[in-house]
Every structure is written in C-alpha cells, then in structure tokens.
N, C-alpha and C positions, 0 to 999 in steps of 0.2 A: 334701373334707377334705385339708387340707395333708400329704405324704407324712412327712414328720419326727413330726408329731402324732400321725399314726397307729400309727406305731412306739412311741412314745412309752404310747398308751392302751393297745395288745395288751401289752407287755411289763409295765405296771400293773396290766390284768387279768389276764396269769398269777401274775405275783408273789402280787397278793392273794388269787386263788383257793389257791393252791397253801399261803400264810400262813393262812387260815380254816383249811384242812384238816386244818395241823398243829398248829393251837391244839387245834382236837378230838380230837386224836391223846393230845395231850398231857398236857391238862385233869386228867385221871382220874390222874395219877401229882404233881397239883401244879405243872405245870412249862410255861411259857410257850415256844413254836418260838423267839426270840428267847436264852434261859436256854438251849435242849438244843443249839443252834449251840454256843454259848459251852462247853457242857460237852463237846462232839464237837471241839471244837477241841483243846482241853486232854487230852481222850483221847490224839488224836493227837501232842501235844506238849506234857507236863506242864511244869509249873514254867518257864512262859515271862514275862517283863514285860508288864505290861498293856497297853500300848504295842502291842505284837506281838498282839496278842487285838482291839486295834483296827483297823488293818493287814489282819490275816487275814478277819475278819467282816465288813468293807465299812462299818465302821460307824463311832460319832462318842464323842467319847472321852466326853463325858458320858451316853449312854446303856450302853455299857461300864462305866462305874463303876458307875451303878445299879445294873444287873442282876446285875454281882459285888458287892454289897453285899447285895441280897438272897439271892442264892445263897451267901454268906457266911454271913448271919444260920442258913440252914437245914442249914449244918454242910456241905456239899456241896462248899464250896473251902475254901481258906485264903490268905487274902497275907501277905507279910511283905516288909519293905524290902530292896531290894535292897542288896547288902554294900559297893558300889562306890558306888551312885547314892540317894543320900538320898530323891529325889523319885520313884524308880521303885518299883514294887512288886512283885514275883515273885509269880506265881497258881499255886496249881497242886490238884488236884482232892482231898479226901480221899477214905477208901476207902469212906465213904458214896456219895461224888460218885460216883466209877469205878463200884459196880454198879447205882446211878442210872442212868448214861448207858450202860450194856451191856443194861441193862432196855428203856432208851429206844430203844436201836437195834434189839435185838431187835424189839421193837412196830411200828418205822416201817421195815422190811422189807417189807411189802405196799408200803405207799407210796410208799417208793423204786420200788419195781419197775415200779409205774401209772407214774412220772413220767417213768421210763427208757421204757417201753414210747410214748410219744408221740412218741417221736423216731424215725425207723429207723437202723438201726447206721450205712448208710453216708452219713448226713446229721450224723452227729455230728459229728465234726470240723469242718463247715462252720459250723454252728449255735453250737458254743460258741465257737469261734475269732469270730466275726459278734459273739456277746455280749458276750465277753472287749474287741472293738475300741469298740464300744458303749460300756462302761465307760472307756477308756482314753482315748479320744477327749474322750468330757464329764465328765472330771475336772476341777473348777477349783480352779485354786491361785494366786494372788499366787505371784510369785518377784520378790522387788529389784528392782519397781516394773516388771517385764517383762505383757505382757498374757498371757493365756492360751489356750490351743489355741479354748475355747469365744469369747471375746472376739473373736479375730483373725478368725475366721469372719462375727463381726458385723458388723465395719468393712468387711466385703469386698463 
C-alpha cells in the first residue's frame, strides 16, 4: 500500500470512529457531534461571525449555515447582522444553548478522557504538531491563478 494512502485511511478511520462515538454520546440530548463542535466553540467565544465558526471548525461555510439554522430553529443560538457588514452574521449561543452545551460537556468528559488517554503525554506535541502539518500542508486553495502547496507536489 502506498505510504500517503495509508496515512490518509488511519486518519479516516480515527476521525470516523471517534464521529460514531460522539453521535452516540450525543443522540439522547438531540444534538449531532457536528452541532456540540459548533456550540463548544461558541462557548469558547460567544457572539463571533459566522465566518470565524467556519475558520475554527475545519469546516465549509454551507454546512456551517445548516447546522446554525437548525440549532437556530431549537432556540440554542441566535444570529443577527452584523452592524458594519450587511452579509456577515454575528452567532452567538442563548442561555438555552450555554446550559446545552455545559450538559454536553459535562457527558463527554469520559470521552475526552478515553481519547486523551491513547496518546501518551510525551508524544503529544509530536502527534498534534504531525496533524496540525497534515492539515496545513493539504489545504487547497486557488490564490491569483498561483498553483497550490497540493498542486505543486503534483507537477514534481
């Protein structure tokens, strides 16, 4: 098996084990691993642009809108326009959301803990620094018709 592939399928099957998990974690209170990211972000940093929600979460701005539209719908955030920027939206959690997501954290305290415990302390820095280049490395992005990190590797 091609060494890149490989890396490529273990990091798939953590992600996705680790995403089943917290679907079942989660289930019982309503709320999708996807939805408690997005509300643990906001925890962290209320009343951000949605923008910034995308940015933070690794994610893509239309699945970001869905999910705060439905976590919208359930009284949980709120947007409103941003005061400067017509197109932006300001998210920020109500105080349903907040003991939602203090519920939700309390509960996935075991499972934090299992996730932490598979690494040992002094391989951490090496492990997420490795993930962190992983992601940064195979970002692609068009820039003013420049090729990109992943592209350039192709042509080589």
């Amino acid at each position: 098996m091609v060494r890149g592939h490989h890396l490529a399928m273990l990091l798939r099957g953590a992600y996705l084990t680790l995403h089943r998990q917290a679907q079942q974690l989660f289930a019982p209170f309503g709320v999708t691993a996807d939805q408690f990211v997005l509300l643990t972000l906001l925890a962290e940093q209320d009343g951000v642009i949605q923008q910034d929600l995308v940015r933070r979460s690794f994610s893509d701005p239309n699945t970001v809108r869905a999910i705060l539209v439905l976590l919208e719908k359930q009284g949980l955030i709120s947007r409103r326009e941003h005061e400067h920027d017509g197109r932006a939206r300001i998210v920020q959690l109500t105080s349903k959301g907040r003991r939602l997501q203090r519920t939700l954290m309390q509960q996935s305290r075991a499972f934090h803990a299992a996730v932490s415990a598979c690494l040992p302390e002094e391989r951490w820095d090496a492990v997420t620094g490795c993930l962190a280049g992983v992601r940064k490395s195979m970002s692609v992005r068009k820039t003013r018709g420049k090729s990109t990190s992943l592209e350039r590797r192709e042509e080589t």
